[in-house]
C-alpha positions in Angstrom: 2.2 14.9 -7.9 -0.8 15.0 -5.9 -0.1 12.4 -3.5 3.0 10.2 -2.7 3.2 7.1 -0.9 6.0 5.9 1.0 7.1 2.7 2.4 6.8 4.3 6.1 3.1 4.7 5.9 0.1 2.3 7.3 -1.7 0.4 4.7 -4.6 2.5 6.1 -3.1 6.0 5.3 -2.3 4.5 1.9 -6.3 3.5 1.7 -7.6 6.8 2.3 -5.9 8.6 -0.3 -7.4 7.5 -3.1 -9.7 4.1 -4.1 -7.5 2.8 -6.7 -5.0 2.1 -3.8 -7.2 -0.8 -3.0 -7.4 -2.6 -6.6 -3.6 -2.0 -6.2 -3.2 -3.6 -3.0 -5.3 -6.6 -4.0 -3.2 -7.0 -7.4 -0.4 -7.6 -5.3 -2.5 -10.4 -2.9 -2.6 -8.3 0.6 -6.0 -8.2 1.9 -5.6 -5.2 3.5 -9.2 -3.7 3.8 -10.4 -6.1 5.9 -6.7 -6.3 8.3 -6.8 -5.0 11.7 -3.2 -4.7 11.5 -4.1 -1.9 8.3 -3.9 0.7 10.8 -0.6 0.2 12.0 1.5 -1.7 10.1 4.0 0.0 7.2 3.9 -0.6 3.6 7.6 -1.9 4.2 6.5 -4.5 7.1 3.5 -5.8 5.4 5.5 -6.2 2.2 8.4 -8.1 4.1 5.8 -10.2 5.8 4.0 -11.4 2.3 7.5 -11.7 0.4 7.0 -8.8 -2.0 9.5 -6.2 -3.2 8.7 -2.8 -1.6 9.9 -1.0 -4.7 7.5 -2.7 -7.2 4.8 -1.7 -4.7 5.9 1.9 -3.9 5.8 2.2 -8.1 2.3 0.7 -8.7 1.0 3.0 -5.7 2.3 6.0 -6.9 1.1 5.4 -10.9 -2.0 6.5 -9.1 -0.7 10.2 -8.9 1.1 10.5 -12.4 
């Protein structure tokens, strides 16, 4: 796989490693290109903070890379 995504990276790491990230992101309602928190704040916090399950995230991240 070219690129994994885990649920200790920043929503801005996540955002540069490929554009579909984004679409992803917004399918699941997090704003995240126009957050200042982007740069530091974890896939994991951000999903705790909106009320969304990590896993289901981590999974439509990564269907990027398969």
């Amino acid at each position: 796989m070219a690129g994994t995504i885990t649920k200790d990276m920043t929503f801005f790491e996540v955002m540069r490693m490929h554009p579909d990230t984004v679409k992803v992101l917004q399918k699941h309602n997090l704003g995240c290109v126009g957050c200042m928190g982007a740069q530091n704040e974890s896939l994991e916090q951000g999903a705790n903070a909106h009320g969304l399950d990590i896993d289901v995230l981590l999974k439509d991240l990564n269907a990027i890379f398969e």
